[in-house]
Structures are given as C-alpha cells and as structure tokens.
C-alpha positions in Angstrom: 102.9 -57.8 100.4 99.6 -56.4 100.8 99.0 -52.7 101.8 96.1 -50.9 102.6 95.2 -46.7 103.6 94.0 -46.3 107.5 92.8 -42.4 107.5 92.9 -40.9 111.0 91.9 -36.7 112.2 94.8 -35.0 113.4 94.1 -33.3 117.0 93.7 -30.0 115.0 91.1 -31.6 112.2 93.2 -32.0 109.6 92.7 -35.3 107.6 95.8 -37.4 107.1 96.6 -41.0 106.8 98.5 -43.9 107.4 99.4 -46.6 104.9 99.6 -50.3 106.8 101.8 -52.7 104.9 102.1 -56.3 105.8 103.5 -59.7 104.3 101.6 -63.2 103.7 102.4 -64.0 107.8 101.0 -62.7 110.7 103.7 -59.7 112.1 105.3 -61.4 115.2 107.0 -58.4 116.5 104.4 -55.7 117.0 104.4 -51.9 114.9 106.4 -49.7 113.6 105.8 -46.5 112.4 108.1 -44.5 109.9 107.7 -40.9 109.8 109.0 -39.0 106.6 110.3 -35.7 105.9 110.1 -32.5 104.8 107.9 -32.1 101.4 107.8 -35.5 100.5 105.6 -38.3 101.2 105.8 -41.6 103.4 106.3 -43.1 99.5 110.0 -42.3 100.1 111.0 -45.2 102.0 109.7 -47.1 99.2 112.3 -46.1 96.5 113.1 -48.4 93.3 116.3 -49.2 94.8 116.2 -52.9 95.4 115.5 -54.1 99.0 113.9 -51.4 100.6 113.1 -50.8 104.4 110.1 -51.8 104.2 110.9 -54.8 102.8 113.2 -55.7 105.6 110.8 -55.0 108.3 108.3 -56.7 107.1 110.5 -59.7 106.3 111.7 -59.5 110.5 107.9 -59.6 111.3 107.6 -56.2 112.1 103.9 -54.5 111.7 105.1 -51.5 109.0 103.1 -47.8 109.6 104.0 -45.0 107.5 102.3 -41.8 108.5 101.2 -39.3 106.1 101.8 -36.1 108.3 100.7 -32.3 107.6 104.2 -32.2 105.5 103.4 -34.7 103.0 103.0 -34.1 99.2 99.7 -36.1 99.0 97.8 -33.5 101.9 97.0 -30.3 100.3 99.9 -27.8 100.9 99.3 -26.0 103.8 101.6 -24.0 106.2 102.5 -26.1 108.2 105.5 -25.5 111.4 106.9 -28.4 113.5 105.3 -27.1 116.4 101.9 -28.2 114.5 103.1 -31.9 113.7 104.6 -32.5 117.1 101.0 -31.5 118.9 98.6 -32.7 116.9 99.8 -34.7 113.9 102.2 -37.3 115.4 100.4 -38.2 118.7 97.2 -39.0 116.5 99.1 -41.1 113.9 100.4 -43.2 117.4 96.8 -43.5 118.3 95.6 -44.8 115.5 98.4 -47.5 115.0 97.6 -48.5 119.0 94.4 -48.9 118.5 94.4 -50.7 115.0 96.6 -53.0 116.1 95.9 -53.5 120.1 99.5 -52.9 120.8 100.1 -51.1 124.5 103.4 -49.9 122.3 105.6 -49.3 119.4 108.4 -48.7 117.6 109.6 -45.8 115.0 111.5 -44.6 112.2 111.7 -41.1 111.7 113.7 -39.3 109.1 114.5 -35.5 108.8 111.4 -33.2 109.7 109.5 -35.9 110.6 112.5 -36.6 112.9 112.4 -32.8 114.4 109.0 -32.2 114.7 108.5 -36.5 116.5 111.4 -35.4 118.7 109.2 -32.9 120.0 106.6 -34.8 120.8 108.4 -37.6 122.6 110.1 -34.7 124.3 107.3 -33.4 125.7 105.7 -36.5 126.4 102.9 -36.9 123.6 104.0 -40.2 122.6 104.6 -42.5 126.2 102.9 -45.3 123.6 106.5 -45.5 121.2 109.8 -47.0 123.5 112.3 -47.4 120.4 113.0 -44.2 118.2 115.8 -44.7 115.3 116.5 -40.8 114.3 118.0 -40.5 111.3 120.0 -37.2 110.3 118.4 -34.8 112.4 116.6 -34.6 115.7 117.2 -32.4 119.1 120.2 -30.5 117.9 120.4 -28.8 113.9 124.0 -28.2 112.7 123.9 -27.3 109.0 127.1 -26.2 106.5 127.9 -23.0 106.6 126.3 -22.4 103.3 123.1 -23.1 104.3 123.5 -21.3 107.4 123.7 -18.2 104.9 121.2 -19.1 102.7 118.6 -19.6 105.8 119.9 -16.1 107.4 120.1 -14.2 104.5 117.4 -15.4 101.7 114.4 -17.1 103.4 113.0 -13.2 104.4 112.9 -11.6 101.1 111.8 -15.0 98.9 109.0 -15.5 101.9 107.9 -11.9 100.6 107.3 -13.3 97.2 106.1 -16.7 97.5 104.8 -19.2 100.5 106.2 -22.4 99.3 109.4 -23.6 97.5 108.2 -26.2 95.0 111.6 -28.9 93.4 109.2 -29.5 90.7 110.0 -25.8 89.6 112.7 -27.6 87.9 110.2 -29.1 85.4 107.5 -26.2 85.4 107.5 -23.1 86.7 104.4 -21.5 86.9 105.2 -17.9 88.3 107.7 -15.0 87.6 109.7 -16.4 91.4 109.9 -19.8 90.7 111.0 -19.2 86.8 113.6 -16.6 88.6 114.6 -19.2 91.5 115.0 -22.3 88.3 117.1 -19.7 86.3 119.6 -19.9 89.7 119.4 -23.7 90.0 120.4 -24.4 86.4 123.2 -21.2 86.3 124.4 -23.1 89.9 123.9 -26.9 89.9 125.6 -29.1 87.1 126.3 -32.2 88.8 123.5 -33.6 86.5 120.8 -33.8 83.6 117.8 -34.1 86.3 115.6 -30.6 87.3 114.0 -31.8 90.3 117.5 -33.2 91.7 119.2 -30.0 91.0 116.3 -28.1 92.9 116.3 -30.3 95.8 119.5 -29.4 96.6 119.4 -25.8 96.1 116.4 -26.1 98.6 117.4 -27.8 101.5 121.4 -28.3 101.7 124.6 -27.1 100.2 125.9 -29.9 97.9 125.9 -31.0 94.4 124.2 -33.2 95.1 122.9 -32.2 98.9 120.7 -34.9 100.0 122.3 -38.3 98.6 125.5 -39.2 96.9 124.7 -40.0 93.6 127.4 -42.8 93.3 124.8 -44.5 96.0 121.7 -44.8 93.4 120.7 -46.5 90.8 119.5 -45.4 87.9 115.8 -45.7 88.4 115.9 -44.2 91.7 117.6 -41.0 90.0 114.9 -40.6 87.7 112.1 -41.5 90.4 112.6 -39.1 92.6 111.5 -36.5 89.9 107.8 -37.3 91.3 108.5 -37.1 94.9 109.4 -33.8 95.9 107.0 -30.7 96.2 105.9 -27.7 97.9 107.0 -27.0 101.4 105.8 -24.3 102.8 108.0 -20.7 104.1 106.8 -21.5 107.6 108.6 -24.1 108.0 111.8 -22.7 106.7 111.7 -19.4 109.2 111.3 -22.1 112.0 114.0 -24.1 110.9 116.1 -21.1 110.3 115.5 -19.9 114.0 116.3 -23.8 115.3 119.8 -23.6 113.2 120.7 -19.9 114.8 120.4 -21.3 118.3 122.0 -24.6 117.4 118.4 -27.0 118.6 114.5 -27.4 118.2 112.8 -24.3 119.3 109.1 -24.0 119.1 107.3 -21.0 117.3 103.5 -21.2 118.0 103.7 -21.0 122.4 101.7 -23.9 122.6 101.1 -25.2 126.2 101.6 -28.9 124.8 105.2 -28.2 124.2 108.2 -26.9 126.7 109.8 -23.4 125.9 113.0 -24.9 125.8 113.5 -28.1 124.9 116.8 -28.8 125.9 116.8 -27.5 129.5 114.9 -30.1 130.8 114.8 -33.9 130.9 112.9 -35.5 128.0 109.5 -36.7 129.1 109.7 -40.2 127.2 111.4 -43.3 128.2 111.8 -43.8 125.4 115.4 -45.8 123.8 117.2 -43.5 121.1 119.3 -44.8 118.2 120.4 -42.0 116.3 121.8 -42.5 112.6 124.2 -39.9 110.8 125.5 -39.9 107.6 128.8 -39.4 106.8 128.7 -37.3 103.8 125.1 -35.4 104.6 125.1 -31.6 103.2 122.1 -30.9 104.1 122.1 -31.6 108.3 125.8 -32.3 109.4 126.2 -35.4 111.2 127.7 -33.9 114.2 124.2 -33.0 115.1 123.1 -36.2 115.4 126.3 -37.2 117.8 125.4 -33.6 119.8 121.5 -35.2 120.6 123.0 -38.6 121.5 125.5 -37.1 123.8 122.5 -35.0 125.4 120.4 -37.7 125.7 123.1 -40.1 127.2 123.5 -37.1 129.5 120.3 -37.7 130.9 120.0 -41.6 130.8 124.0 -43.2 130.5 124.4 -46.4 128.4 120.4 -46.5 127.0 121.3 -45.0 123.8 123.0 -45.9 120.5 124.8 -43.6 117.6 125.6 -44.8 114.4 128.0 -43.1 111.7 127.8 -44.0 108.3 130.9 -43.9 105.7 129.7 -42.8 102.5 126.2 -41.8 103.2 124.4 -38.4 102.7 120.8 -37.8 103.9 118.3 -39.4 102.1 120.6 -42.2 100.6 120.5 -43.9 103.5 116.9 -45.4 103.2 117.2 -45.2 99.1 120.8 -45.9 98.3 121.1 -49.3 96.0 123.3 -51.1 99.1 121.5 -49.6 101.6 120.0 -52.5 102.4 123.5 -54.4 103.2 125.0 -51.1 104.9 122.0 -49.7 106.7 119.2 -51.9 107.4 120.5 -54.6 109.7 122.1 -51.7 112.0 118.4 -49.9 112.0 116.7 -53.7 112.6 118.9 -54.6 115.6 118.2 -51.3 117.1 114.5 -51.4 117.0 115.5 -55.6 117.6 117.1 -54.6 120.8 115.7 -56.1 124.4 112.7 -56.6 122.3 112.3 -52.7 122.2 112.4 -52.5 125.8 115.7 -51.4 128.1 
C-alpha cells in the first residue's frame, strides 16, 4: 500500500492533515474517511494487530482518509472543545477529501471524540457531502459508569486548577509536581498490568482495569505499542464532556451560530445513514448510549439505521483487538457496503 500526507486549513486556520492510503488498484468504491479520538492520532486504526481496518478497506476498494483533527497527538496541543472540531475541523477535512478525489460524496468511520464532535457536524448540517456514518462507542447520547460520572463531577475542577492537559505518557515521565502526584494514584490504583501508559489511560478516560480494551483481545505487540500513542488532551475538553454526561447528550459550549443549542430537540440536518457500533464490555462510554442515539435517530427516520452490539469488546479493541478483523470488520464493511452507501 502506498500512503501519502494531504495537509488542509481548518475553517478557524489551524493546520491539520489527512493521511490518503491506497493499494496497487485503482479504489472502485469511492472515500472513506475515519475520524479518531480523543488524544490520539488517526495512527490508531493502524495498530500491530494483524489485519487492520485499513487493510480491509482498502482490500474492498474503498478510497481510505484518515483525518488528523485539532485532537490529534501529532498537532501541537492546544485546547481544543468539540464545538471547535464539529465547525471548523471536520467540514474542512470533508472538503478536502471531495475535492482530492472528485467524489460528490463519502463515507465515514468515526470513533469516540471524533465520533461526538462529527456527530455534530452532520447534525447541524456541515457535512451534506458524507451519506454513510459507522459511530463507534459514542455519538448523540454519553452514558458513562457511574465511576466516571464521579470522577468527571467531582475531580476535573480542582485538577483543571493545576494543570491544562492530562498527559498517559505521565506514566513514563512526569515532568511536574501534578502529573508525578496524579502517576503516584495510577500505580497505588491500577494493577492489572506491567505497562504505565495503559494504566494511565484508563485512569483518564474510563473506570476499568483495563477501561478502554480488554486485554485478553490484544496481542502482545499491540500492548506494548500503544505506549507511543497516547498524549495530552486538553481540560477543555473534559469540562465539556463532563457537562454532555450530566445531561445525558452532546451539548455545545462555545454558542456558535454553526451549531443548534440543543441538539437533540430537533431533527438532524443530514441524510445521512447511521450504523452505530457498541461494545459490549466498554468502561469507558456504556454501550447503552450508542442503542439510545440509534433509537433517536430511528425516531426520526424508521428502518434507515443499523445498531450493532459486540460480545466481548470494550472501546478501543474493537479497531485494535487481534480478531477484530474476523468479529468486527465485515459488520463495519457491509454497513458502509450497504445500497452502495445510499438508502
């Protein structure tokens, strides 16, 4: 496969890019862009794990995007909300794919906080170009554990007084008096095993040990790769999230005009088809989210949409798991297969 970096301004200015990966034959079925999450990078769909989504899109022909947003580990930090993806980072990123390619539409993949913040922007129209969305693990509606429903209410103020990001790779150095402090309640906390940056992740954005995967669902290499793909994420976003979980959806924070006050007391202004993906076994976003947006969604437009329930799967396992591409791809593929993207 070949790869190569398109670089495109979001609406705001900010410089981010897209990484266009192809194989040896022309793509037959048009693009697809996949959206990662929350202080990562779009290298996470590209774990050592085998067969990787990627891999099977661009075997079905499929054009592959992955969008470097505002969130990602290889921007500069910066503090970053959804409200500031959905307006002026996502609707660029479609822009750019349209017109690299000449496609009048697309496809997507969007995981986590890129699956929040994209939901917006479909929502509020900003992306009419994309007419298949598979959400995985979080979109319209955020249901956490009750854990981190506590840990949200109750910590985020006072640590957003002494620092404005969270960093996983405080498991391997920690630089100031607050991270050494927050690493010294990881290790006391997590045991569930030997790697820092795991342990941190998990403390950051779920209640599990682990939160974000089950480690029976990666290999080896995958365990130790992820040490390199996890990084700062800014306080912002957390308060935002933290006010989306207390009213049970996405709320905006910055009253941009772009974007509806409330999004769910309206009908979404995309025609867009939804397939929305839930594991099992996530502690970080409870899969009874994910069936809450479908059933809101299917309110609005009966029989268009699709849910799938995975046995087994946490969060981010189910792009990097080491079967993932026997249990989880060829549901995601015949979704974005489906009436050739179009109802």
């Amino acid at each position: 496969m070949s790869e190569r970096i398109v670089s495109f301004r979001a609406r705001d200015g900010l410089e981010c890019n897209l990484i266009n990966v192809r194989g040896s034959d022309r793509p037959e079925k048009g693009p697809v862009i996949l959206v990662h999450g929350a202080g990562v990078r779009a290298n996470i769909f590209r774990a050592p794990s085998g067969r990787t989504l990627v891999d099977s899109l661009v075997e079905a022909g499929y054009d592959v995007w992955l969008e470097n947003w505002r969130a990602s580990i290889d921007l500069p930090p910066n503090e970053w909300t959804l409200d500031q993806a959905a307006v002026f980072d996502h609707p660029a990123a479609v822009e750019t794919v349209v017109r690299e390619t000449g496609a009048p539409e697309l496809r997507a993949v969007i995981h986590c906080q890129g699956s929040t913040s994209f939901m917006m922007s479909a929502l509020a129209g900003l992306v009419p170009q994309v007419k298949t969305i598979v959400s995985n693990a979080v979109s319209l509606h955020t249901i956490v554990p009750r854990w981190s429903h506590l840990k949200l209410d109750y910590a985020i103020a006072p640590v957003g007084r002494l620092t404005r990001f969270l960093n996983p790779q405080w498991g391997l150095e920690a630089p100031t008096l607050t991270a050494k402090a927050i690493n010294a309640v990881v290790q006391l906390t997590h045991h569930e095993c030997r790697n820092p940056v795991c342990k941190e992740v998990s403390f950051t954005y779920g209640s599990g040990f682990p939160a974000l995967w089950r480690h029976e669902n990666l290999n080896d290499e995958t365990h130790e790769w992820l040490k390199g793909e996890f990084a700062a994420v800014p306080m912002t976003f957390f308060n935002q999230i933290r006010r989306c979980v207390d009213v049970g959806h996405l709320v905006g924070v910055d009253g941009r005009d772009e974007l509806p006050a409330d999004f769910t007391a309206q009908a979404p202004r995309t025609d867009a088809r939804f397939a929305f993906f839930a594991g099992e076994k996530n502690r970080c976003f409870l899969p009874s989210g994910q069936v809450e947006s479908f059933r809101w969604f299917e309110h609005h437009r009966p029989g268009c949409h699709a849910l799938h329930e995975l046995p087994g799967y946490g969060h981010l396992d189910v792009f990097m798991g080491k079967d993932a591409a026997r249990d989880v791809f060829p549901a995601m593929l015949a979704e974005l297969d489906r009436n050739g993207g179009r109802r």
